[in-house]
C-alpha positions in Angstrom: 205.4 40.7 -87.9 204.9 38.4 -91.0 206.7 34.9 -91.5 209.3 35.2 -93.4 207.7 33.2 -96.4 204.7 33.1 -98.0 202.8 30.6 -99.7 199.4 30.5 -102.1 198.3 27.4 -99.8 200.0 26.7 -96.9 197.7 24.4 -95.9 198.5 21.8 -98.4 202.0 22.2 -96.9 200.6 21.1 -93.6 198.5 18.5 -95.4 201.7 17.0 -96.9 203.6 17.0 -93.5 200.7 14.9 -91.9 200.7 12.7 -94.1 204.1 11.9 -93.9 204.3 12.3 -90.1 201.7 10.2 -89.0 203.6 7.2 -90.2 206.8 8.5 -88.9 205.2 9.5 -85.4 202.1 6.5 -85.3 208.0 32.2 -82.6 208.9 37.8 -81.5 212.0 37.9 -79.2 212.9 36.5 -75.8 210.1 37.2 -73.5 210.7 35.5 -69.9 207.5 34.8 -67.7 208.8 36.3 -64.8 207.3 39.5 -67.0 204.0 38.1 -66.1 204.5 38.8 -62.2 205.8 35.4 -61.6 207.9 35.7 -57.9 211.6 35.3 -57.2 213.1 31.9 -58.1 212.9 29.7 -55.0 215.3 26.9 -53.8 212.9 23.8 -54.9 211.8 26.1 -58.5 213.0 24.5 -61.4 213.3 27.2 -64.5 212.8 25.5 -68.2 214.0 27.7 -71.2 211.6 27.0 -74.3 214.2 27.4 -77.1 212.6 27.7 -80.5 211.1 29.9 -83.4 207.4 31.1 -83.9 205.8 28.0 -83.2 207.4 28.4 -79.6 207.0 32.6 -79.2 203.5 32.2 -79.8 203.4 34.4 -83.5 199.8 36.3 -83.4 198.3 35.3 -80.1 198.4 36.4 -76.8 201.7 35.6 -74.6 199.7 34.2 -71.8 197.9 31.8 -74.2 201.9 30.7 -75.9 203.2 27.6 -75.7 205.6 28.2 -72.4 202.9 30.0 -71.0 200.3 27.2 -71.4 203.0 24.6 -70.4 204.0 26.5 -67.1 200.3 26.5 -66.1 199.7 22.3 -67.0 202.9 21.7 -65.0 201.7 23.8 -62.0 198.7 22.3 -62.2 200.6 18.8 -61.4 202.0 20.1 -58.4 205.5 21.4 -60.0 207.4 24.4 -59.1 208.0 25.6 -62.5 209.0 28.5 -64.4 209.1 27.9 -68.5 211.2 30.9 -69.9 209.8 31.7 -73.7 213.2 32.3 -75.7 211.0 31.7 -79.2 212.2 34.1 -82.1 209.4 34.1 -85.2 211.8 32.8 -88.1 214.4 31.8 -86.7 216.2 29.2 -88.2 218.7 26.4 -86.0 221.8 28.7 -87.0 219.6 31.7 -86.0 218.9 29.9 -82.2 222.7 28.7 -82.2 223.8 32.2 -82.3 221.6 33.9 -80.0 222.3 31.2 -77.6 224.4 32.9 -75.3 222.3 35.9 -74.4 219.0 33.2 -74.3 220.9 31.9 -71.4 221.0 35.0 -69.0 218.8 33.7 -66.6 219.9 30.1 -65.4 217.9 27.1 -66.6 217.8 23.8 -65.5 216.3 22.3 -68.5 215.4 23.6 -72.2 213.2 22.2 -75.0 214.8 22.9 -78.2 212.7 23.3 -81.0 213.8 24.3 -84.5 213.7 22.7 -88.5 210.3 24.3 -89.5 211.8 27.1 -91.0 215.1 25.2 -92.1 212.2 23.2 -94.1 210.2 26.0 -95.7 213.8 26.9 -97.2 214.9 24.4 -98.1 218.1 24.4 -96.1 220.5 21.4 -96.6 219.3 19.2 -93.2 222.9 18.9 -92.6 223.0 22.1 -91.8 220.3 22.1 -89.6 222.0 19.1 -88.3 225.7 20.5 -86.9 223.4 23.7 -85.9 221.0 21.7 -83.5 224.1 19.7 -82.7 226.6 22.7 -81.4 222.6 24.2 -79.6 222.5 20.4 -78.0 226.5 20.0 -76.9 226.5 23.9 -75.7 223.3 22.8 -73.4 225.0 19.4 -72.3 228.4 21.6 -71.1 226.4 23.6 -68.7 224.7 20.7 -67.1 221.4 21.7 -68.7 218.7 18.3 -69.2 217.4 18.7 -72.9 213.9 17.7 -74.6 214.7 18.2 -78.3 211.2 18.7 -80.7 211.2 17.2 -83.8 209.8 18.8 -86.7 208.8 17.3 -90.6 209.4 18.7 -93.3 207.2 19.9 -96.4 207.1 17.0 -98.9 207.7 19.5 -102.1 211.1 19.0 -101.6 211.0 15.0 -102.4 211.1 12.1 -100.7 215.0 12.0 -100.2 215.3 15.6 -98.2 212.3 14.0 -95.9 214.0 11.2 -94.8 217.0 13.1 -94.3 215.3 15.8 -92.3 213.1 13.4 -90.1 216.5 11.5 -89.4 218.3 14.2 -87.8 215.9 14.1 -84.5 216.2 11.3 -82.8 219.9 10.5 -84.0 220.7 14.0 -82.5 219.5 13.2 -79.5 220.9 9.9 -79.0 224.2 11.2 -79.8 223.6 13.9 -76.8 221.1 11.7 -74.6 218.6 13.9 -74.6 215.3 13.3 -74.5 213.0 13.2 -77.5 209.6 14.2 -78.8 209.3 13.6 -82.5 206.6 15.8 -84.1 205.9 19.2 -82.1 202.9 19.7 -84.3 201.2 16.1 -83.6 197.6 16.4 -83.9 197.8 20.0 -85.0 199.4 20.5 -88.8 196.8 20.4 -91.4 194.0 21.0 -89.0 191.9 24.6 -89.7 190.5 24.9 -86.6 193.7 24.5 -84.8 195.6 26.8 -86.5 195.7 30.6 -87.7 194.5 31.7 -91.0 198.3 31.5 -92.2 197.9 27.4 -91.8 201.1 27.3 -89.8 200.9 28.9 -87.1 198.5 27.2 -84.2 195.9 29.4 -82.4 195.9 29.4 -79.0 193.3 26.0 -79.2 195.7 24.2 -80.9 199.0 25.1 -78.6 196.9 23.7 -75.9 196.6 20.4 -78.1 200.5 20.2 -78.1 200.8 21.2 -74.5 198.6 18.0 -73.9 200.3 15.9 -76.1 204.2 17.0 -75.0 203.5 17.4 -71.3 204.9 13.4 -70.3 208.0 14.1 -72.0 208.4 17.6 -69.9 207.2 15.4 -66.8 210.4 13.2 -67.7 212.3 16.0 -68.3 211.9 17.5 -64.7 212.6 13.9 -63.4 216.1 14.2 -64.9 216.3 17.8 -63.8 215.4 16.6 -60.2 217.6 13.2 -60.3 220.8 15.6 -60.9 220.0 18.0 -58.1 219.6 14.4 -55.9 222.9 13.1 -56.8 225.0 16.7 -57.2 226.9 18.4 -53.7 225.1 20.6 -52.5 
């Protein structure tokens, strides 16, 4: 399946978006792991739904080398007893996650990293769109007790300075209004660099998912501290 858009040099986008990013910092349907052979959810297991587009699904490389997949094993490797559900859609937009929502939540989760905006950006979409979309994806999470870890994405720099700052806003007000956590730039260390990526330029190989993996995996340490702190101080 192709992304949705093309462009002559997609890697100037990325070069644009690192630029910006490093100052502001200083995706093909739902495929859960349990596929993999993974065994039936135990009491202490604590199930993580990756909620995103391509970037999350893992677009042209293999599932066990995807971000979830590559996550599950750096957590396990710590000593947790987790399951990372990949609910990644290639182009999906925030509306497009908002609305499939429902059915991404079959299985029960106790936490979720929401990523979404790279494809709002490459359109161009108003960012307050993207905005109430993330927003009703955040709330919907927050009324069924589920911890969030909302990714932040930049934007492409073609569309001027003013749609930038609007679009980088949006994350971390978002998730002060919903107190979730917050990871500002899921492509840190990553955009702009050939080697890490796929000859589309936006997409990282399985190399560079690892990078992100490495550079995300305190905030999903945090994010299983919350998970844990609820269970702690819920009845049984």
């Amino acid at each position: 399946m192709r992304h949705r858009f093309d462009f002559a040099s997609p890697r100037l986008i990325w070069t644009w978006v690192l630029a910006f990013a490093t100052a502001a910092v200083a995706f093909l349907g739902t495929q859960d792991l349990a596929a993999l052979g993974e065994a039936p959810r135990g009491k202490d297991e604590i199930v993580i739904l990756a909620f995103g587009d391509s970037l999350t699904a893992g677009l042209h490389i293999p599932p066990e080398k995807s971000f979830p997949a590559q996550l599950q094993t750096a957590l396990r490797e710590k000593g947790y007893p987790v399951r990372v559900l990949n609910s990644g859609v290639s182009g999906d937009t925030a509306a497009d996650g908002l609305a499939r929502l429902d059915w991404s939540l079959d299985e029960k989760a106790d936490g979720a990293i929401v990523e979404f905006g790279a494809n709002d950006a490459l359109r161009g979409l108003d960012p307050t769109i993207t905005e109430h979309a993330l927003g009703e994806i955040l709330k919907a999470l927050k009324d069924r007790h589920i911890e969030v870890l909302l990714a932040g994405m930049e934007s492409p720099r073609n569309w001027g300075q003013d749609y930038t700052v609007a679009f980088r806003a949006m994350y971390p007000k978002l998730a002060q209004e919903y107190g979730t956590l917050f990871y500002p730039f899921f492509l840190k260390d990553v955009a702009a660099v050939q080697k890490l990526n796929l000859a589309d330029g936006l997409h990282p190989s399985p190399e560079g998912v690892a990078i992100i993996v490495r550079n995300i995996l305190p905030e999903a340490e945090k994010l299983i501290a919350r998970i844990r702190e609820k269970r702690a101080t819920s009845p049984s």
